[in-house]
mmCIF file as gemmi writes it, N, C-alpha and C atoms, coordinates in Angstrom:
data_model
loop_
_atom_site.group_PDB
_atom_site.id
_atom_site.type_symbol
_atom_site.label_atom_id
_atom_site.label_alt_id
_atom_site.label_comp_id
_atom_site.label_asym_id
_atom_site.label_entity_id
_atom_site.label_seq_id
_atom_site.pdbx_PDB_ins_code
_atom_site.Cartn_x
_atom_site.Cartn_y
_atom_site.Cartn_z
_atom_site.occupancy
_atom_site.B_iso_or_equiv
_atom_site.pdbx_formal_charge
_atom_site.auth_seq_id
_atom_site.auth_asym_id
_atom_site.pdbx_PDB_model_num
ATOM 1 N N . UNK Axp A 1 ? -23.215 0.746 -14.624 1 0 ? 1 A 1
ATOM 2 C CA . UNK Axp A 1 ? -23.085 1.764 -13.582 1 0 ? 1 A 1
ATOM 3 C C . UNK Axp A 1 ? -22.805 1.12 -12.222 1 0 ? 1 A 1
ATOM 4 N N . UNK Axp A 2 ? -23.899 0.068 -11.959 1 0 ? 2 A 1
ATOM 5 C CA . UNK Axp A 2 ? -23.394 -0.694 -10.768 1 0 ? 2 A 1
ATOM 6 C C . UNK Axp A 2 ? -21.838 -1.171 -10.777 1 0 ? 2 A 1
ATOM 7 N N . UNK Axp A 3 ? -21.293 -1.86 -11.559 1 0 ? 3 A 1
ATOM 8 C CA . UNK Axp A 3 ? -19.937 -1.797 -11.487 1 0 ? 3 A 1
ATOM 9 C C . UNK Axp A 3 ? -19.011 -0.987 -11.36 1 0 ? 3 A 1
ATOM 10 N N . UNK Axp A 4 ? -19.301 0.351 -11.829 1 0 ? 4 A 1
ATOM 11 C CA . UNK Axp A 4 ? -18.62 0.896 -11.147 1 0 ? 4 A 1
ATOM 12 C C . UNK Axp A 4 ? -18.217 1.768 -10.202 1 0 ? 4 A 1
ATOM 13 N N . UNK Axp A 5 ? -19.597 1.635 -9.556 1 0 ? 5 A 1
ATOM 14 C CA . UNK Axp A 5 ? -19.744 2.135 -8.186 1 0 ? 5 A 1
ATOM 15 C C . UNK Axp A 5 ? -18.766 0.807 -7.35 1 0 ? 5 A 1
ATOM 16 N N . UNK Axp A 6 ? -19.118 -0.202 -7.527 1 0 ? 6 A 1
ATOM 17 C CA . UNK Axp A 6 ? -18.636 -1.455 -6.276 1 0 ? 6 A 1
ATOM 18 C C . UNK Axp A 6 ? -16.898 -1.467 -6.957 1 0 ? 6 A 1
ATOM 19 N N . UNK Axp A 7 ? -16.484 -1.036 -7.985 1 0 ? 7 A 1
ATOM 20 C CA . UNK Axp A 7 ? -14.902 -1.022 -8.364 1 0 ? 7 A 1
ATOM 21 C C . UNK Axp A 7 ? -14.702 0.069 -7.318 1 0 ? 7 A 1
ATOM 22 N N . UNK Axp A 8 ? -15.215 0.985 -7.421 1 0 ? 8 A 1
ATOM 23 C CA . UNK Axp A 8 ? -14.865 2.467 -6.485 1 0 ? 8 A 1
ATOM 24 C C . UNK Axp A 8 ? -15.184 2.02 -5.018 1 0 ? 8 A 1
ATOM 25 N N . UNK Axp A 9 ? -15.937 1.418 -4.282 1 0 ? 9 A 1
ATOM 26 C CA . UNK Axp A 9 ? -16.067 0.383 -3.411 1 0 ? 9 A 1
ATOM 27 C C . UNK Axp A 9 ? -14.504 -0.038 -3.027 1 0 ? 9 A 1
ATOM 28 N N . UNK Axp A 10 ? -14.602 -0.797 -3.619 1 0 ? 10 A 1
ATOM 29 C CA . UNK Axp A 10 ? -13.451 -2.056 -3.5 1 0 ? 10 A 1
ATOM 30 C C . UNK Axp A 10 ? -11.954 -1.149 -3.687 1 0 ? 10 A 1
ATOM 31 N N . UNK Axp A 11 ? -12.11 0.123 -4.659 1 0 ? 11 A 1
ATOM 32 C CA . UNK Axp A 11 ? -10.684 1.01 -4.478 1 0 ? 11 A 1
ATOM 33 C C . UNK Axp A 11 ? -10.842 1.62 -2.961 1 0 ? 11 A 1
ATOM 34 N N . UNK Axp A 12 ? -11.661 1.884 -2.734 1 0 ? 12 A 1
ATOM 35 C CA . UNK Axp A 12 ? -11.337 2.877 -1.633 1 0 ? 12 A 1
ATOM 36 C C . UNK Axp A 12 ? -11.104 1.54 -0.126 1 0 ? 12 A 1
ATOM 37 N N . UNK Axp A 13 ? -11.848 0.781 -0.298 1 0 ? 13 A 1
ATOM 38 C CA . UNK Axp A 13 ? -11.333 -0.373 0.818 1 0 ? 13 A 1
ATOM 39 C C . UNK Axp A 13 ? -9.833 -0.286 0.918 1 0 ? 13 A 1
ATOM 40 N N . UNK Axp A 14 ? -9.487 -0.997 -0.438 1 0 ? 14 A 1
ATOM 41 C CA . UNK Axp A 14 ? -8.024 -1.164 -0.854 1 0 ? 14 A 1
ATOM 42 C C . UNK Axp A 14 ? -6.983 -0.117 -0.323 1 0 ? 14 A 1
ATOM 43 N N . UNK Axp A 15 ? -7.457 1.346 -0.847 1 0 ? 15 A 1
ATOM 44 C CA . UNK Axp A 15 ? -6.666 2.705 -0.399 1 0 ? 15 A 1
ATOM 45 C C . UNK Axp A 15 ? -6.705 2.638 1.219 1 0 ? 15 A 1
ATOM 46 N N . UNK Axp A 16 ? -7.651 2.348 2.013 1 0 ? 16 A 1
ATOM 47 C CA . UNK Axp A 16 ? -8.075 2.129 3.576 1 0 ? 16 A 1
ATOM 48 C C . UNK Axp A 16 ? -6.93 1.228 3.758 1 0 ? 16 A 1
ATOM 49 N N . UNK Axp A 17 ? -6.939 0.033 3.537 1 0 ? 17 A 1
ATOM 50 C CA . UNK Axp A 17 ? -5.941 -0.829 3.819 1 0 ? 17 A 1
ATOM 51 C C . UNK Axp A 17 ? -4.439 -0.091 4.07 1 0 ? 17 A 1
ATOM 52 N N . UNK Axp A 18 ? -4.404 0.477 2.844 1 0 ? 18 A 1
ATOM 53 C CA . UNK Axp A 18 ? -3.402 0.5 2.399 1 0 ? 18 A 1
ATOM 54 C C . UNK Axp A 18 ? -2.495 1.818 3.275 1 0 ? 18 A 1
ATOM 55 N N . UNK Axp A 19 ? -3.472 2.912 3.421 1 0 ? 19 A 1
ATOM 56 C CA . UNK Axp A 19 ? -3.044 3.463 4.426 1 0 ? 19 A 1
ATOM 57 C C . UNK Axp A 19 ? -2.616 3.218 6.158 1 0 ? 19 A 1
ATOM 58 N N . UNK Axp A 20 ? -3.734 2.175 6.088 1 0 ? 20 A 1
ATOM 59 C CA . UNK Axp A 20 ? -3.185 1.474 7.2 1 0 ? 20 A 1
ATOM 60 C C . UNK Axp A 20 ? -1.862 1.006 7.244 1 0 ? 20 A 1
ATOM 61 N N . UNK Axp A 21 ? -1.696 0.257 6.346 1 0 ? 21 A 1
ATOM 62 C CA . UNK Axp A 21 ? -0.533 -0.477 6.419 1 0 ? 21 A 1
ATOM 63 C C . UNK Axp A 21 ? 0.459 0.315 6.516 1 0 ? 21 A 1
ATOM 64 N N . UNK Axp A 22 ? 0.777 1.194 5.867 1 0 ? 22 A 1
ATOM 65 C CA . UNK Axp A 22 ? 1.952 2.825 5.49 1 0 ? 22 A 1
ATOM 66 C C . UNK Axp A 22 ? 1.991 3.289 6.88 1 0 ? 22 A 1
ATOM 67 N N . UNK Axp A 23 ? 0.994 3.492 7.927 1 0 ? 23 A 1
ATOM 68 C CA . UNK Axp A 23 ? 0.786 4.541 9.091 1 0 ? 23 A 1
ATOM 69 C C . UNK Axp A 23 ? 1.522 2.679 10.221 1 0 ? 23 A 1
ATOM 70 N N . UNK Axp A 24 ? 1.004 1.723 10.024 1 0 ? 24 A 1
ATOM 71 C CA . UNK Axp A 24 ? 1.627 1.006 11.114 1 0 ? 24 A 1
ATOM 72 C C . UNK Axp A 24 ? 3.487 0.999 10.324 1 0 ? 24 A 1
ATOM 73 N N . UNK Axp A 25 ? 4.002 0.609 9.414 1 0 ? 25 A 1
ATOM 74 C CA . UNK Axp A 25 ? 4.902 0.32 8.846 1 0 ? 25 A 1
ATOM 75 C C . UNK Axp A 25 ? 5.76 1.875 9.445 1 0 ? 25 A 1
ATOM 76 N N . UNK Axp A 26 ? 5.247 2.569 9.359 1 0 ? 26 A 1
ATOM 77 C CA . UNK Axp A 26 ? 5.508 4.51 9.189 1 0 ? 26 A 1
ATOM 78 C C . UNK Axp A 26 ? 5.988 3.994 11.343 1 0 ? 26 A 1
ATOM 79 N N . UNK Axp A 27 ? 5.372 3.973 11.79 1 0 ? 27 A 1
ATOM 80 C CA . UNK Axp A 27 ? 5.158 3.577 12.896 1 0 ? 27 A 1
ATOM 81 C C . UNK Axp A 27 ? 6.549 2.682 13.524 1 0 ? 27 A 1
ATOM 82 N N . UNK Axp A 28 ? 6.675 1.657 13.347 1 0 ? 28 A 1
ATOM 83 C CA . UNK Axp A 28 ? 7.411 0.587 13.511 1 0 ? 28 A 1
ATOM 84 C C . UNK Axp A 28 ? 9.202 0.827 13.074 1 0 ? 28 A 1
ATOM 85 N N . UNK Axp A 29 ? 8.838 1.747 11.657 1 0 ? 29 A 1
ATOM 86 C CA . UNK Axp A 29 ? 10.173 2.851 11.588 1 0 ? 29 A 1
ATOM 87 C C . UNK Axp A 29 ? 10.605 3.628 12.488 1 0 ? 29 A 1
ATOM 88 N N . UNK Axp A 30 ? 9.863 4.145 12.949 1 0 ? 30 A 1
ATOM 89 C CA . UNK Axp A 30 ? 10.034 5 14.153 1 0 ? 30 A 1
ATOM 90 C C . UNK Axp A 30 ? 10.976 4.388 15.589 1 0 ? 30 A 1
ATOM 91 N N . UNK Axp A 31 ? 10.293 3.473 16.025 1 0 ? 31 A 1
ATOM 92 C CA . UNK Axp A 31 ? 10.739 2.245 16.86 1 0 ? 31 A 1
ATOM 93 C C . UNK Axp A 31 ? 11.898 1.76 16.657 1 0 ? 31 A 1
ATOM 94 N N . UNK Axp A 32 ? 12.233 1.558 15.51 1 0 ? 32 A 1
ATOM 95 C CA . UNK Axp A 32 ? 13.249 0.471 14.859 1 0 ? 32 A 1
ATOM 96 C C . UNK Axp A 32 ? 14.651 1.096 14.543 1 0 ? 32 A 1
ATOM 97 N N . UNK Axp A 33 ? 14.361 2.724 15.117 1 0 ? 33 A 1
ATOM 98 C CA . UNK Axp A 33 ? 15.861 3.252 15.688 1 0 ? 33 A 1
ATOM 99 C C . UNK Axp A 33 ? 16.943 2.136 16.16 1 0 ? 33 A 1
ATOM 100 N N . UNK Axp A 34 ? 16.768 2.232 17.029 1 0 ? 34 A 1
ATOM 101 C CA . UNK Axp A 34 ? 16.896 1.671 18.406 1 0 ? 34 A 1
ATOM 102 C C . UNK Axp A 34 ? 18.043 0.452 17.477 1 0 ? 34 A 1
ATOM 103 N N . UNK Axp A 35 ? 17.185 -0.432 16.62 1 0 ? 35 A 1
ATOM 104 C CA . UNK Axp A 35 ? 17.396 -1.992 16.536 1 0 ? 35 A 1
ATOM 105 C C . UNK Axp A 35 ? 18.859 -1.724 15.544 1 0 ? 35 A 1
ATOM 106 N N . UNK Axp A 36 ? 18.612 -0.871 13.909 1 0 ? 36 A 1
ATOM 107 C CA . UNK Axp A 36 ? 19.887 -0.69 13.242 1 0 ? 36 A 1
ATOM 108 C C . UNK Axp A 36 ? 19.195 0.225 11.978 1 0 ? 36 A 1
ATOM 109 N N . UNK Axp A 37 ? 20.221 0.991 11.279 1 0 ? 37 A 1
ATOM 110 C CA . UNK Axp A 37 ? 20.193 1.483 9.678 1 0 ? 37 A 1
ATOM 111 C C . UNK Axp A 37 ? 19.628 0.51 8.927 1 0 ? 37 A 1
ATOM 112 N N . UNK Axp A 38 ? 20.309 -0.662 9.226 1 0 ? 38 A 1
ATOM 113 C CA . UNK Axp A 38 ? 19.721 -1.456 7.669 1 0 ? 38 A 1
ATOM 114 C C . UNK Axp A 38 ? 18.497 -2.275 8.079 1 0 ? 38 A 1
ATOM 115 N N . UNK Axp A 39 ? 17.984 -2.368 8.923 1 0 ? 39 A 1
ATOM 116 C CA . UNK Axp A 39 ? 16.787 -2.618 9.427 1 0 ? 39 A 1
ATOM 117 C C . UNK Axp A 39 ? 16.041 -2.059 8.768 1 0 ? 39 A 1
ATOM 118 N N . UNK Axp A 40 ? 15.98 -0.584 9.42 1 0 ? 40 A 1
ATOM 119 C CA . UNK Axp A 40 ? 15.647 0.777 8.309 1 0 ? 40 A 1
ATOM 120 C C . UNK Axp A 40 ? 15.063 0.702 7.405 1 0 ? 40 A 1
ATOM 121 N N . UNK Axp A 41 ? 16.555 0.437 6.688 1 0 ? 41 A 1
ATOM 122 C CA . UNK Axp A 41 ? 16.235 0.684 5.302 1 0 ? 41 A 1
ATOM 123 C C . UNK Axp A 41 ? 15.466 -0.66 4.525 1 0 ? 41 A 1
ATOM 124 N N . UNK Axp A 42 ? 16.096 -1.844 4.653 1 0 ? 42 A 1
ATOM 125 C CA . UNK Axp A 42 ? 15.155 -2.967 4.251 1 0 ? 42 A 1
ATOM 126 C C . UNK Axp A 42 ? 13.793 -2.431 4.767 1 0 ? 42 A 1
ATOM 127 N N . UNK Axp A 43 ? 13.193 -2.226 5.872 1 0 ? 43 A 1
ATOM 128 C CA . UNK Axp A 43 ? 11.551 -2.095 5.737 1 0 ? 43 A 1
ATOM 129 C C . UNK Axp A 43 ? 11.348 -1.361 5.045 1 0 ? 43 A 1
ATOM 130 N N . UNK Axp A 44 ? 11.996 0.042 4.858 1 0 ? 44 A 1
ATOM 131 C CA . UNK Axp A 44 ? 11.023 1.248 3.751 1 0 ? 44 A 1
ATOM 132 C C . UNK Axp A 44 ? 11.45 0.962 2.6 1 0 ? 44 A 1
ATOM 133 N N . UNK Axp A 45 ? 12.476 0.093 1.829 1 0 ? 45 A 1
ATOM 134 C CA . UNK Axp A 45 ? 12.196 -0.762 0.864 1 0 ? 45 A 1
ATOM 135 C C . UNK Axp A 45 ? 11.373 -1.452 0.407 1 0 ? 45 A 1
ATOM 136 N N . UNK Axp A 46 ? 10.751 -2.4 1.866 1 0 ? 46 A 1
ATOM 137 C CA . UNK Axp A 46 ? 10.163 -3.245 1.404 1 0 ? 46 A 1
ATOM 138 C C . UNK Axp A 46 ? 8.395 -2.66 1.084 1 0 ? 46 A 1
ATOM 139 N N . UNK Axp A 47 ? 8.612 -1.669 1.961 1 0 ? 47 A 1
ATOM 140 C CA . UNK Axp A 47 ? 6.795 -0.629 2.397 1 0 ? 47 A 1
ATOM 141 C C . UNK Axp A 47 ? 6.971 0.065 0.656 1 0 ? 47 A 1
ATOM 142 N N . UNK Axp A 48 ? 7.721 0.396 0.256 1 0 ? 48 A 1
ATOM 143 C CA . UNK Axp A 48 ? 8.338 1.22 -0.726 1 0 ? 48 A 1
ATOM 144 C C . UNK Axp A 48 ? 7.428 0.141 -2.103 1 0 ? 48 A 1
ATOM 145 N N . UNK Axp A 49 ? 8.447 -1.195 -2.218 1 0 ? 49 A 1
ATOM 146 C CA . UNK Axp A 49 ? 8.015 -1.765 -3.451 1 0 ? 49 A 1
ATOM 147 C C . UNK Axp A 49 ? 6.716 -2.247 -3.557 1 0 ? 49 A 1
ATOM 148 N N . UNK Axp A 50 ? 6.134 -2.287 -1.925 1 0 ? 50 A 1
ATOM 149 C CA . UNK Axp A 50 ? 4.362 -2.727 -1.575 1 0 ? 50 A 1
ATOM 150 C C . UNK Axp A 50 ? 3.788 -2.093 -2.349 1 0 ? 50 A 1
ATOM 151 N N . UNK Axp A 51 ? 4.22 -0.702 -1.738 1 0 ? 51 A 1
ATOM 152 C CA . UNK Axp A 51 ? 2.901 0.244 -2.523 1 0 ? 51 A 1
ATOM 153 C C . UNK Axp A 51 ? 3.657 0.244 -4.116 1 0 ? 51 A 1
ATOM 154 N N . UNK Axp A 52 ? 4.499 0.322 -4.753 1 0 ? 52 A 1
ATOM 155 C CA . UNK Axp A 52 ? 4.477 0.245 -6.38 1 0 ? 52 A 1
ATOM 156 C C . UNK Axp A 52 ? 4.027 -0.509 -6.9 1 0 ? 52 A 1
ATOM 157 N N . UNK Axp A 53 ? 3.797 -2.089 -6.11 1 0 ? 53 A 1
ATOM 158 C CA . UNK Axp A 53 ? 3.354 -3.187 -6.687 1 0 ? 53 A 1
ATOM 159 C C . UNK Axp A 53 ? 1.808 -3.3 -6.765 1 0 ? 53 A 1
ATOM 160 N N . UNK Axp A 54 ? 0.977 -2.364 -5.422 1 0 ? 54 A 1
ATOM 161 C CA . UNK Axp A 54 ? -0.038 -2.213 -5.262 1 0 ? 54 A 1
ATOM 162 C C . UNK Axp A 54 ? -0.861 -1.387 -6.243 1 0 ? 54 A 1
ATOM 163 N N . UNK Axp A 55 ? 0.496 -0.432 -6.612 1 0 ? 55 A 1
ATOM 164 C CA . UNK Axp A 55 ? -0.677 0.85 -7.453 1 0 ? 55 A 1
ATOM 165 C C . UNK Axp A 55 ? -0.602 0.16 -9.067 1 0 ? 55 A 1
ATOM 166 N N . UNK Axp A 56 ? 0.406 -0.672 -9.548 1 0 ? 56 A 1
ATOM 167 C CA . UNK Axp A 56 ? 0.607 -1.126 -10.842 1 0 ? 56 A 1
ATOM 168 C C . UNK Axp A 56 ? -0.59 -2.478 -10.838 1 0 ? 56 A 1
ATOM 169 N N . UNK Axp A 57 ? -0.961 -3.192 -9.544 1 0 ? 57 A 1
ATOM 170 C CA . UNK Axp A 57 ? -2.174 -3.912 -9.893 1 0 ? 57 A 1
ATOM 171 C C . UNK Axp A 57 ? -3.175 -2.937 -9.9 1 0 ? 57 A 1
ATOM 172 N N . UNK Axp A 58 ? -3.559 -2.386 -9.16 1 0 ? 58 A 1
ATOM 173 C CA . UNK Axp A 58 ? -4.896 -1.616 -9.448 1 0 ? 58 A 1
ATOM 174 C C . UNK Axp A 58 ? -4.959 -1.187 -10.431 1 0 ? 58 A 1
ATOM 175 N N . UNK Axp A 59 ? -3.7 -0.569 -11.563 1 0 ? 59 A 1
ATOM 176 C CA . UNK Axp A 59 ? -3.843 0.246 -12.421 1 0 ? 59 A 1
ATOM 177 C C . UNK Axp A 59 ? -4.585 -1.144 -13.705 1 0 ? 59 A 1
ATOM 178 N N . UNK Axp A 60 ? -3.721 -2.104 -13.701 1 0 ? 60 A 1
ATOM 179 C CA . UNK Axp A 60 ? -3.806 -3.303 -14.003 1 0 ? 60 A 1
ATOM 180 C C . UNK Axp A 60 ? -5.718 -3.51 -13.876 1 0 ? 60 A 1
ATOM 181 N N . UNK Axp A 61 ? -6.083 -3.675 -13.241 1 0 ? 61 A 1
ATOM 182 C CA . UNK Axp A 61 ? -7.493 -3.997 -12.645 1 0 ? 61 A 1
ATOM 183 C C . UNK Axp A 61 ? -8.601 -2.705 -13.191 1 0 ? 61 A 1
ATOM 184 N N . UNK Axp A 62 ? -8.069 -1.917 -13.116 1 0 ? 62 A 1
ATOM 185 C CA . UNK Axp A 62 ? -8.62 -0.555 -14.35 1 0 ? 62 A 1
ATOM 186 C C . UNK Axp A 62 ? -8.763 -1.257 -15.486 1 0 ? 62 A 1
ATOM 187 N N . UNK Axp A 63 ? -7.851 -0.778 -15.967 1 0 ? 63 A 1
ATOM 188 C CA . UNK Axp A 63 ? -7.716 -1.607 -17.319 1 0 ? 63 A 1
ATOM 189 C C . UNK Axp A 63 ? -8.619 -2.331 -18 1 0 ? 63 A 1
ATOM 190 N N . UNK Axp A 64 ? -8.786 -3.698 -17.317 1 0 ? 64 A 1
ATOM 191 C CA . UNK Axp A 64 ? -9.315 -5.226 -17.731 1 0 ? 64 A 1
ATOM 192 C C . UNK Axp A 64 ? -10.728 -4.593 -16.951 1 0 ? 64 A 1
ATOM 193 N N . UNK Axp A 65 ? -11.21 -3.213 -16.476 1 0 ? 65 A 1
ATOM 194 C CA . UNK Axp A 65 ? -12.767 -3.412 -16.395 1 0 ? 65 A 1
ATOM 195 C C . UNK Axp A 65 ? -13.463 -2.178 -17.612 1 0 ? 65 A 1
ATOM 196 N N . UNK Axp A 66 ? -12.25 -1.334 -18.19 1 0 ? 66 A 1
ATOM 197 C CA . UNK Axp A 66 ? -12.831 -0.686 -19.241 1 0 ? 66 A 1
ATOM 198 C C . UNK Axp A 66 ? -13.255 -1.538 -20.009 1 0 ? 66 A 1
């Protein structure tokens, strides 16, 4: 039971982060008018494959604690 209270712990840190990161990135898009399109688009690419790569480890990390 303790485990998986501190997994749910450690997800919701993770989700915290993670929103962070989306709201500054979300942010910096905004700004980055200015600079070009493919600027643009490379960051919400790159914010894009973060979070797929992020949710396929966690899902990953599920997994290996059933």
């Amino acid at each position: 039971m303790n485990k998986r209270i501190n997994l749910i712990k450690k997800n919701a840190k993770i989700l915290i982060v993670l929103g962070v990161l989306l709201i500054a990135i979300a942010n910096i898009l905004k700004h980055a008018e200015k600079i070009s399109d493919v600027s643009n688009g490379l960051m919400s690419g790159v914010a894009i494959g973060f979070l797929v790569v992020s949710v396929i480890t966690l899902a990953k990390k599920r997994q290996s604690f059933k």
